[in-house]
N, C-alpha and C positions, 0 to 999 in steps of 0.2 A: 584679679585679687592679688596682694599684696605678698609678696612668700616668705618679709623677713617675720619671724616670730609666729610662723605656721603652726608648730609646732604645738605652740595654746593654742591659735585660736579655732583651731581645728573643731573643737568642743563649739563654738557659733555655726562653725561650718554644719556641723553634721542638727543642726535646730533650725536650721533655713531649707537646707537640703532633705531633709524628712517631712518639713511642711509643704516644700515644694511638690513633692512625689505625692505627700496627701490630696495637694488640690487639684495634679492632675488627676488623681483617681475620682474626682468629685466627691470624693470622701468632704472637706472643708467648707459643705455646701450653707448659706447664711440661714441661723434660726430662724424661720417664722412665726408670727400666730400660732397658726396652725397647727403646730407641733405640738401645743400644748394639749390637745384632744385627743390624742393618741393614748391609751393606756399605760400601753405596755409596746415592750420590741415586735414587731412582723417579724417570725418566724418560718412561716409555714414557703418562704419563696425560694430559702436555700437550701443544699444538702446540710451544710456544718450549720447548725445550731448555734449559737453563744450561748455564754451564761446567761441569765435571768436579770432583768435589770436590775432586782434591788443589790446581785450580790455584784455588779458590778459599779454601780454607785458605790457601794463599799471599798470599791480594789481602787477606783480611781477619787479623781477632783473634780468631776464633771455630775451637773444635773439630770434632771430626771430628762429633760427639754435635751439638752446637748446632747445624751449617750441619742437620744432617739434621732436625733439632726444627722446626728454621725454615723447611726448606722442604716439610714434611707440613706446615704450617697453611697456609704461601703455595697449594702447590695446592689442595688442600681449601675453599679461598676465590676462588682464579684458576684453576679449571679448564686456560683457555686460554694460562698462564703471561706473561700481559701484563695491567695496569691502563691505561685511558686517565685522559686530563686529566680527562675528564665525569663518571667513578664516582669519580675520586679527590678532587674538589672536591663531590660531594655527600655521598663518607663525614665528609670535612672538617667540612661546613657542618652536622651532625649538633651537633657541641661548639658552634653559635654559633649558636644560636636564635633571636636575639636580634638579628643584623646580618646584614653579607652578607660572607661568606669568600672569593669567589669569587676575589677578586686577589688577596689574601695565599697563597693555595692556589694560585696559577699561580705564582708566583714559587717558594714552597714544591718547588712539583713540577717547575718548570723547571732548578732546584738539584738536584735527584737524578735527571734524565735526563740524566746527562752524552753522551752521544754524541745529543744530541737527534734522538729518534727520534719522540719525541710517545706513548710509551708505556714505566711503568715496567717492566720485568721481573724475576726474581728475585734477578737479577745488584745491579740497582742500589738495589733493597733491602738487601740484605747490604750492599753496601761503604758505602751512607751507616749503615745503622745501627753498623755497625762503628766507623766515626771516630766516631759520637756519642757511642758507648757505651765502648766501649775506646780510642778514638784520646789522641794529646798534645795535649797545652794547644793548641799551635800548630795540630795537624790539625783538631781543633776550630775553631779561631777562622777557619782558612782557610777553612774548610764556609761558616762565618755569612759572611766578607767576597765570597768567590762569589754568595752569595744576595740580597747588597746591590750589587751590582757587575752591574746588569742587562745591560749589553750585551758584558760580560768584557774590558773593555781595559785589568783593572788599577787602576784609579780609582773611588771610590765618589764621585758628583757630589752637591752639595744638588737635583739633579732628579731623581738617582736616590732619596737617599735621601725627598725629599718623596713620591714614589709608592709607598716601602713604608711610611712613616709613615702614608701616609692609605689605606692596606690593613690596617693595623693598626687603628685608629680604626674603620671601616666594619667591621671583623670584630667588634670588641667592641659595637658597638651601643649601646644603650643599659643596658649592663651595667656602664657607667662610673658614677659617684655623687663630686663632682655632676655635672651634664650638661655637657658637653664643646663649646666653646667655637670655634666655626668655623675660628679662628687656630691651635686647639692645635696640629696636626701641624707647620706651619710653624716653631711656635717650637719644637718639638723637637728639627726639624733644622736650626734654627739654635745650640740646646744639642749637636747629636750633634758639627757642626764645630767649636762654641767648644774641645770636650773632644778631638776628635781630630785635628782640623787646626791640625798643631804648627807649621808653618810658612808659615801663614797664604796659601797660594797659591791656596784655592777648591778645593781635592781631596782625598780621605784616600788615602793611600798604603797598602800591606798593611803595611808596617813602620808604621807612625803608629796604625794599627788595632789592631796587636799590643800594641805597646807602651802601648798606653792600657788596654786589655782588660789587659793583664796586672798593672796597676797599681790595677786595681779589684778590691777583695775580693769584692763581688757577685757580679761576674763568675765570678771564680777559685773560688768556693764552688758558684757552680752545676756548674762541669765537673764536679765529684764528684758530685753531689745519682743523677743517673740511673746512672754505673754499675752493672757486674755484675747488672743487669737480670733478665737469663736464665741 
């Protein structure tokens, strides 16, 4: 992967690498027929429960057919209708052979536990894959500025974004070509603020974030790239 302009396209990264961890959970498994003679959700095979399907139809962009596709792999893979941090950083670290994922994957997974519980559930599968896969430009972009926004006050810091640049770097490993230079993360995130701190006060704004992402065709080319998925 490519490292110059990491920085955006980090936001593709993390829509390829969330679908990837999907499919190996066999979560991704293809619609068939048959799905559509199901009711309702099979509940009775997990401990955690989900929501009910109609109100998750509601929260998401996915069918009556989809939520049910997605949630026979989820069980079929989660038994006990929860993933922790530990199995979800070491399905991760499978794609990265080569470095160590461990912090890009806590951040990763700390971004789709919204009600931070310290475990994902079906719930919070669905509604992030939803905004990845189906959501708008915006709901998109909101996803990635959450993810870089580690302590959620609204502000993406250069000390925030320095600890996902160099979770980025440690994930890739030596998979970079050529070898990757002690400084780089740094000056990344001295390129992510040249490009997004329009008004030079030391912080990105969610409006400064948007407006920059939406002004970059990389960018805007990636939200299409994964669609329609399933």
């Amino acid at each position: 992967m490519a490292m110059q302009g990491m920085e955006l396209c980090a936001v593709a990264v993390v829509i390829l690498l969330f679908i990837a961890v999907l499919k190996q959970f066999g979560i991704l498994e293809p619609i068939s027929a048959e799905d559509s003679s199901d009711g309702d959700l099979e509940l009775s095979a997990v401990r955690h429960q989900p929501e009910g399907l109609e109100q998750l139809q509601a929260q998401t962009k996915f069918t009556k057919k989809e939520l049910q596709s997605l949630y026979r792999g989820f069980k079929s893979e989660c038994p006990s209708g929860r993933v922790d941090e530990e199995t979800f950083t070491l399905i991760y670290a499978q794609f990265f052979p080569q470095g160590d994922a461990s912090a890009y994957a806590h951040f990763l997974f700390t971004a789709f536990d919204a009600d931070g519980s310290g475990a994902l559930c079906f719930e919070d599968f669905v509604i992030g894959l939803s905004v990845l896969l189906r959501g708008t430009v915006q709901e998109k972009l909101n996803w990635a500025f959450n993810l870089y926004d580690i302590n959620k006050d609204g502000f993406i810091t250069k000390e925030e974004m320095l600890e996902i640049m160099k979770s980025i770097y440690d994930m890739m490993g030596r998979c970079t070509l050529p070898a990757l230079r002690d400084s780089a993360p740094a000056e990344h995130v001295e390129l992510f603020f040249q490009k997004m701190d329009r008004n030079g006060d030391g912080v990105v704004t969610f409006e400064e974030f948007l407006e920059t992402c939406q002004q970059d065709e990389d960018i805007m080319s990636s939200m299409q790239i994964f669609e329609n998925t399933i």
